[in-house]
MMTF fields as JSON, N, C-alpha, C and O atoms, coordinates in Angstrom:
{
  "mmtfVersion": "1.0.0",
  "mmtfProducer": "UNKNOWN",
  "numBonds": 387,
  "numAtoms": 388,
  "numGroups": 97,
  "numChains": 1,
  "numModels": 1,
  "chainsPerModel": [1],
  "groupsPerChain": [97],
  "chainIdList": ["A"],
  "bondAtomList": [4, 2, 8, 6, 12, 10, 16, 14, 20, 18, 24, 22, 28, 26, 32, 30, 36, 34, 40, 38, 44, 42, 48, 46, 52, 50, 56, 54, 60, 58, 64, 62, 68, 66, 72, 70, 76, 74, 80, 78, 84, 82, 88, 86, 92, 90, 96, 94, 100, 98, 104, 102, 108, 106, 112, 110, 116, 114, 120, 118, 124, 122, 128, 126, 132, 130, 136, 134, 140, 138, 144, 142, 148, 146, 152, 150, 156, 154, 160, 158, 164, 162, 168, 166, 172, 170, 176, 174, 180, 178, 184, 182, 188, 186, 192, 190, 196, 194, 200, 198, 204, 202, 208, 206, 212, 210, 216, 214, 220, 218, 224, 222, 228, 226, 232, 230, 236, 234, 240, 238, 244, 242, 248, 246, 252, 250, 256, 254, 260, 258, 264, 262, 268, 266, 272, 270, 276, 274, 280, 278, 284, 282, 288, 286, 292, 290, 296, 294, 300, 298, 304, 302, 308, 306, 312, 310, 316, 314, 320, 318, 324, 322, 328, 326, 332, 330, 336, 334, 340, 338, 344, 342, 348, 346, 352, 350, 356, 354, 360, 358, 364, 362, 368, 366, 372, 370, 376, 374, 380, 378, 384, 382],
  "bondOrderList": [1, 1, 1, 1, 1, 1, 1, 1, 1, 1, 1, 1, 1, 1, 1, 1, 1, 1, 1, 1, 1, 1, 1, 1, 1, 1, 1, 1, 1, 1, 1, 1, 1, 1, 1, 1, 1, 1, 1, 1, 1, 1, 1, 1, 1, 1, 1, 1, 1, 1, 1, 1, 1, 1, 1, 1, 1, 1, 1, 1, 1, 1, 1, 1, 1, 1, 1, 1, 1, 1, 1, 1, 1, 1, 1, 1, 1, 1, 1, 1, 1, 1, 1, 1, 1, 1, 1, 1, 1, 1, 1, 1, 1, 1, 1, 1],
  "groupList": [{"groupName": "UNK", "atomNameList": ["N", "CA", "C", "O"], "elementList": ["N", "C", "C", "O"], "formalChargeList": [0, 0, 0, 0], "bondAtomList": [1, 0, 2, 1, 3, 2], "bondOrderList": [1, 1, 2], "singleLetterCode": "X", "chemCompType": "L-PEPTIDE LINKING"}],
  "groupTypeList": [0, 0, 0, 0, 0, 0, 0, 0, 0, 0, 0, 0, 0, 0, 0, 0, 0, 0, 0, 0, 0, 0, 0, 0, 0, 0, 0, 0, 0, 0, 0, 0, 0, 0, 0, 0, 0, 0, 0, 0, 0, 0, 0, 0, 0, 0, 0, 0, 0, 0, 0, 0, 0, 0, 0, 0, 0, 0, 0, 0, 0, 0, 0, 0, 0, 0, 0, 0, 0, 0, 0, 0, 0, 0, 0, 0, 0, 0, 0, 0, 0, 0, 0, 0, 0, 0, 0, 0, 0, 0, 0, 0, 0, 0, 0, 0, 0],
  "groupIdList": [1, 2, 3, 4, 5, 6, 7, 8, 9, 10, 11, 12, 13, 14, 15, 16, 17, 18, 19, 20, 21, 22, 23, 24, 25, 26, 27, 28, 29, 30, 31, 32, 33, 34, 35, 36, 37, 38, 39, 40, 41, 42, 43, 44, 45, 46, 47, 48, 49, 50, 51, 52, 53, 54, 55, 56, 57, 58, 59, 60, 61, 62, 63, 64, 65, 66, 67, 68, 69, 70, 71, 72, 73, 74, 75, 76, 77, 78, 79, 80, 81, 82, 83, 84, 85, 86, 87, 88, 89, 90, 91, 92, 93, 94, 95, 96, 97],
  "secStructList": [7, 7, 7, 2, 2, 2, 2, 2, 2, 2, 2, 2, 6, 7, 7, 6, 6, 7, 7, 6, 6, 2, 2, 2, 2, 2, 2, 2, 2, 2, 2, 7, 7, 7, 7, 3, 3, 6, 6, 3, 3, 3, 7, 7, 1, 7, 6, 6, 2, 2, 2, 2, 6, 6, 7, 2, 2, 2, 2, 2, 2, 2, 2, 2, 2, 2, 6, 6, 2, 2, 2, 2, 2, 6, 6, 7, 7, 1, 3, 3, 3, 3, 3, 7, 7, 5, 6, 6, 5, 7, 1, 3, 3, 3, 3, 3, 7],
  "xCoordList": [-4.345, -5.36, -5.854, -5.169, -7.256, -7.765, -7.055, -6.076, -7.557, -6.64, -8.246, -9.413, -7.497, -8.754, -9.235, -10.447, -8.466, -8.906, -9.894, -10.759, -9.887, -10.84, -12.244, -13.283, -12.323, -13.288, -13.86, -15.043, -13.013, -13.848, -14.412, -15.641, -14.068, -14.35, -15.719, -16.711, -15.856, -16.932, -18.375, -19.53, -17.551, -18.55, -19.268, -20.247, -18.737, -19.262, -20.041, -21.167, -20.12, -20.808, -20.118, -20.767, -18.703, -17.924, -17.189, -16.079, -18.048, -17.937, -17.331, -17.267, -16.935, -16.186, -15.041, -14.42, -14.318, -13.196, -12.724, -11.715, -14.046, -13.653, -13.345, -14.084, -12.129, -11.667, -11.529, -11.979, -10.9, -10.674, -9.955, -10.691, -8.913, -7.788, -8.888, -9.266, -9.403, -10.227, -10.87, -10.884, -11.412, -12.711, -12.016, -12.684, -10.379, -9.621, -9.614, -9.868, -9.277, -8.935, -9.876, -9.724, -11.237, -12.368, -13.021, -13.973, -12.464, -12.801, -11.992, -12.321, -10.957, -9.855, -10.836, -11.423, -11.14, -11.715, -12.898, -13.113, -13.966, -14.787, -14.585, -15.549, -13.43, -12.858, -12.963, -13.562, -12.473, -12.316, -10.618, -10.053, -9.952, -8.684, -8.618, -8.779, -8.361, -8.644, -6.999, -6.051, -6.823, -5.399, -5.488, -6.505, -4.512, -4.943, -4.346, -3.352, -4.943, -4.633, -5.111, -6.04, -4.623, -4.757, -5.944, -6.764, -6.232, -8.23, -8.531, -9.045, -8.575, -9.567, -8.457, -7.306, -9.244, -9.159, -10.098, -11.288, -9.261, -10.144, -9.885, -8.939, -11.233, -11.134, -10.862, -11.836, -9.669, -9.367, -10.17, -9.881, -10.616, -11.628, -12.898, -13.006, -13.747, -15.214, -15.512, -15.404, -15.996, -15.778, -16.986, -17.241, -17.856, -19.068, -18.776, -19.821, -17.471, -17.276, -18.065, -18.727, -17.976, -18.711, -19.861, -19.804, -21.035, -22.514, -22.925, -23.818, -21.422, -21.416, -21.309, -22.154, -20.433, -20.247, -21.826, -22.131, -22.65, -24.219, -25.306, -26.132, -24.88, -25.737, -24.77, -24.377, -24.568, -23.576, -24.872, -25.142, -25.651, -26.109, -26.693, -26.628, -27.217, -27.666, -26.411, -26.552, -25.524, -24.086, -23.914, -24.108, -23.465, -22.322, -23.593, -23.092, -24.893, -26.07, -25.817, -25.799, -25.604, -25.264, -24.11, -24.106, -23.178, -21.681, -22.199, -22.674, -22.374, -22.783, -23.285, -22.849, -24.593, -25.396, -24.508, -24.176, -24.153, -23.843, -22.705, -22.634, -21.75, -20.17, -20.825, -19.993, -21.825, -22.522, -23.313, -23.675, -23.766, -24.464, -23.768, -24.219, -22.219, -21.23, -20.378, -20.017, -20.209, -19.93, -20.595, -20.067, -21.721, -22.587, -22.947, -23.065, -23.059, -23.281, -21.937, -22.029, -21.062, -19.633, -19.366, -18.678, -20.201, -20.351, -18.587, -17.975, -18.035, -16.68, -17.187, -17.753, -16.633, -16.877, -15.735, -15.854, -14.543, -13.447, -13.763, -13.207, -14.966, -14.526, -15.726, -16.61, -16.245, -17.842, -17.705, -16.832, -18.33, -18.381, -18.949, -19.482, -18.756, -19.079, -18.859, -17.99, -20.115, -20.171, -19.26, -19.451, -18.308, -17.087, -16.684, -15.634, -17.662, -17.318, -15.962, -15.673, -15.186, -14.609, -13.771, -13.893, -13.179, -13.302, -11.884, -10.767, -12.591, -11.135, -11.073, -9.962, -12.076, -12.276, -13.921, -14.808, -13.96, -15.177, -15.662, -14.846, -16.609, -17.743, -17.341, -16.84, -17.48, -17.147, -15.46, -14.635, -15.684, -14.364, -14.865, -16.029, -13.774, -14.058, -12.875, -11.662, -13.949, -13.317, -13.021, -13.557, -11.961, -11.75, -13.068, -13.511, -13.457, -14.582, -13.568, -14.043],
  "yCoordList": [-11.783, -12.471, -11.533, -10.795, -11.719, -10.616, -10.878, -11.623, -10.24, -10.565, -11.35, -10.964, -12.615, -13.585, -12.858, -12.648, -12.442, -12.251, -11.069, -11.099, -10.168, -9.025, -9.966, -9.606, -10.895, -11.193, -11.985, -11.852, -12.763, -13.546, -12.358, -12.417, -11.537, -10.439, -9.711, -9.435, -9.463, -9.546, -10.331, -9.981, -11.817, -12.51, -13.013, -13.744, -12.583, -12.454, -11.427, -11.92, -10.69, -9.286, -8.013, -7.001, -8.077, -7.231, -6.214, -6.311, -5.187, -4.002, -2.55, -1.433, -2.97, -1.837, -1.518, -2.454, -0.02, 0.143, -0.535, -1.168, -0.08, -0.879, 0.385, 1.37, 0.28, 1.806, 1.517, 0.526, 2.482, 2.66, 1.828, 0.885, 1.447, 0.074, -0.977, -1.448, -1.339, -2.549, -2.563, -3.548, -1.23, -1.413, -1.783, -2.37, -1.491, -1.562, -3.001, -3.473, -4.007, -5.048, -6.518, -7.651, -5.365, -6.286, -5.909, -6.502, -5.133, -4.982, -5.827, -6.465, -5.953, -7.106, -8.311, -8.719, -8.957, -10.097, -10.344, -11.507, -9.105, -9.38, -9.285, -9.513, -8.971, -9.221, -7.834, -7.682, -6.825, -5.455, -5.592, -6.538, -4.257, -4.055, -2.398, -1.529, -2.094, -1.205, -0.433, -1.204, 0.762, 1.271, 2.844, 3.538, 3.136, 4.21, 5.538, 5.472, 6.49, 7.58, 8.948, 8.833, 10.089, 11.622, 11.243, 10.641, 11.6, 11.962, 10.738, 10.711, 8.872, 8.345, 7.173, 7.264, 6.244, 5.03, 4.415, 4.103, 4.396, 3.887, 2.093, 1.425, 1.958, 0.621, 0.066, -0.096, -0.179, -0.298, -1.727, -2.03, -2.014, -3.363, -3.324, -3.014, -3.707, -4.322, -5.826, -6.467, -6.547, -7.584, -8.368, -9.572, -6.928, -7.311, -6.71, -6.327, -6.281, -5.88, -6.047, -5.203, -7.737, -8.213, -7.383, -6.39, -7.459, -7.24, -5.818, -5.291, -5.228, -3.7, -3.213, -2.478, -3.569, -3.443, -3.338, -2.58, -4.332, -4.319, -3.182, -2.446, -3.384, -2.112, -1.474, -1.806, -0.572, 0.201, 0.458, -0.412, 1.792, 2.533, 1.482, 1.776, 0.429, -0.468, -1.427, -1.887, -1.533, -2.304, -1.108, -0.981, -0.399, 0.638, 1.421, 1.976, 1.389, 1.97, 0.971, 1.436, -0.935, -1.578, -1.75, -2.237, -1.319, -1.292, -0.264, -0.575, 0.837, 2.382, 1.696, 1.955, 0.516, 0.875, -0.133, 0.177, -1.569, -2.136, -1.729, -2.18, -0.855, -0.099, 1.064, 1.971, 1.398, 2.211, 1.23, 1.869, 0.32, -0.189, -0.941, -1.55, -1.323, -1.591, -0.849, -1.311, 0.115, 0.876, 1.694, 2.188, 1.812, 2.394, 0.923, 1.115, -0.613, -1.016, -1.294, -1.796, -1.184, -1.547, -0.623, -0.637, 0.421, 1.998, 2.903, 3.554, 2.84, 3.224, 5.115, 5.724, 5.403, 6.943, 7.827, 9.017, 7.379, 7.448, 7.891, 8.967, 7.413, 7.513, 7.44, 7.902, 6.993, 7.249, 7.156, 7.867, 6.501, 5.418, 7.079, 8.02, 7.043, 8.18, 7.11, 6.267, 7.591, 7.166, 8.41, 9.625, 7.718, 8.703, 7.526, 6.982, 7.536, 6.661, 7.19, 8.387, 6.247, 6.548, 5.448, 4.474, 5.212, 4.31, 3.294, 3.664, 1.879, 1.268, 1.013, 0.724, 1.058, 0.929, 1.23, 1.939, 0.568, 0.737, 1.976, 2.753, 2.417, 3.292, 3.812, 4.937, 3.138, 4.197, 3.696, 2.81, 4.97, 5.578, 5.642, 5.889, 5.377, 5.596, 6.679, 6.525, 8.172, 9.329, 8.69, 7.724, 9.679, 10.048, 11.116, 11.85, 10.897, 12.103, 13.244, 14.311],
  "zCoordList": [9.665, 10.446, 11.548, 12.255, 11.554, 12.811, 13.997, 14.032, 15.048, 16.047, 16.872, 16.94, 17.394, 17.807, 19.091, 19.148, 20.132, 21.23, 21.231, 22.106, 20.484, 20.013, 19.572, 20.126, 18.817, 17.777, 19.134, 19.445, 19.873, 21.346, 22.256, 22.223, 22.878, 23.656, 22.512, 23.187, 21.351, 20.821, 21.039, 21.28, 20.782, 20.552, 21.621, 21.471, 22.927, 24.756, 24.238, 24.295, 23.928, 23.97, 24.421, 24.687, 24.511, 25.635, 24.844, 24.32, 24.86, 23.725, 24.438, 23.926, 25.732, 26.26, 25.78, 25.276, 25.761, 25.293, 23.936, 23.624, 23.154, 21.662, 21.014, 21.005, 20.441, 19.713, 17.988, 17.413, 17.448, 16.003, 15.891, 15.602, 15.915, 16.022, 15.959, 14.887, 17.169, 17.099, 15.584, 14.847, 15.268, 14.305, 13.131, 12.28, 12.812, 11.507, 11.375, 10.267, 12.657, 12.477, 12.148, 11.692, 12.887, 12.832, 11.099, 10.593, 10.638, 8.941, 8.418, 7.418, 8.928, 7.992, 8.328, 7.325, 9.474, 9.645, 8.823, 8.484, 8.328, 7.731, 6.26, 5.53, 5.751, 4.275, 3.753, 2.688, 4.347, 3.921, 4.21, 4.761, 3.621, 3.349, 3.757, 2.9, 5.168, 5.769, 5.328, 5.177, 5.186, 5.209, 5.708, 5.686, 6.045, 6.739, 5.928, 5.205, 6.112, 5.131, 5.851, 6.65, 5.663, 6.403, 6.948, 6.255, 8.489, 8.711, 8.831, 9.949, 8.105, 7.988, 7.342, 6.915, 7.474, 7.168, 5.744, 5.701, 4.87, 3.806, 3.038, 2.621, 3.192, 2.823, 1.24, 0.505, 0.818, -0.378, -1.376, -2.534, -0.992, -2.099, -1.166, 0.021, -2.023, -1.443, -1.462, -2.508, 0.025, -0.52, -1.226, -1.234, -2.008, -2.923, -3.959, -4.484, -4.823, -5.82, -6.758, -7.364, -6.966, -8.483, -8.313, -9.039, -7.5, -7.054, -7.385, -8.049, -6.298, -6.693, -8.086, -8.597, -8.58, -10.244, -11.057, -11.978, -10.393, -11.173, -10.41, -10.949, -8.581, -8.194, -7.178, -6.059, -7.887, -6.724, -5.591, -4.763, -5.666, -4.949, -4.237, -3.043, -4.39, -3.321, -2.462, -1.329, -3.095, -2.251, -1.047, 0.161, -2.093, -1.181, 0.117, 1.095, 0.011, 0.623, 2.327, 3.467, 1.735, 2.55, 3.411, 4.542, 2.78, 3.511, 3.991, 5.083, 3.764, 4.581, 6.068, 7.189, 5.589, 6.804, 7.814, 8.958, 7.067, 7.944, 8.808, 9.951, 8.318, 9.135, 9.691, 9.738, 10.085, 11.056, 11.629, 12.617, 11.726, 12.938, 13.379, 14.349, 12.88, 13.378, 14.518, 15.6, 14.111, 15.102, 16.05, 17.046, 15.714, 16.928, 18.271, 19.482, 17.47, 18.418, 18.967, 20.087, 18.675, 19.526, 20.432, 21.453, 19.756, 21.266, 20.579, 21.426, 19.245, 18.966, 18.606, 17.698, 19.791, 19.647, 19.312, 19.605, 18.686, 17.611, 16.84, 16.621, 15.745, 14.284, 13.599, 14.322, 12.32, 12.13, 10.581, 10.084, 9.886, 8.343, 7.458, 8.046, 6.546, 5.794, 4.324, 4.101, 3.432, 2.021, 1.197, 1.243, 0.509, -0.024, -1.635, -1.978, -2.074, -3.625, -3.962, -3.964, -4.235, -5.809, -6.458, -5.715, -7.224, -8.274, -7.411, -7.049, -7.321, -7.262, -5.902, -5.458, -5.088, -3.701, -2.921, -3.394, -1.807, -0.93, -0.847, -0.351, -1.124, -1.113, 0.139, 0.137, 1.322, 2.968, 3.255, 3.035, 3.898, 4.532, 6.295, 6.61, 7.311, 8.669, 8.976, 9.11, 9.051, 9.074, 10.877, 11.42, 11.456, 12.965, 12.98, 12.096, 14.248, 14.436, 15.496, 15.884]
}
């Protein structure tokens, strides 16, 4: 379960001191399966698989954009969404910058 007090301090608007941690947990809340691995955090399922399965380059184009305007508006100057396909998991990865 996300952690609530993060997702309230969000939903004020209160985006200070929002780090990589925050951003892992707030992917679990939105139905990603964040795990962490050398460099980066990769999200192991999509939670548009089926969709993706019919259009990748337009799913995974969306997870791209939406986990970057995710983190640019949270101001998380940690880490940074990179499109990194490969089979059996989410299209982006949140390298450490």
């Amino acid at each position: 379960m996300a952690d609530r007090r993060l997702l309230k301090r969000l939903a004020r608007g209160d985006v200070q001191n929002v780090r990589f941690a925050d951003l892992c947990r707030l992917a679990i809340a939105l139905g990603f399966e964040p795990r962490a691995d050398p460099g980066a955090v990769t999200l192991h399922n999509c939670p548009f698989h089926a969709l993706a399965a019919r259009h990748t380059e337009l799913v995974c184009g969306l997870n791209h954009a939406f986990l970057s305007g995710l983190v640019d508006g949270l101001g998380v100057t940690d880490s940074t969404p990179v499109l990194a396909p490969r089979a059996g998991r989410c299209c982006v990865e949140l390298r450490a910058r």
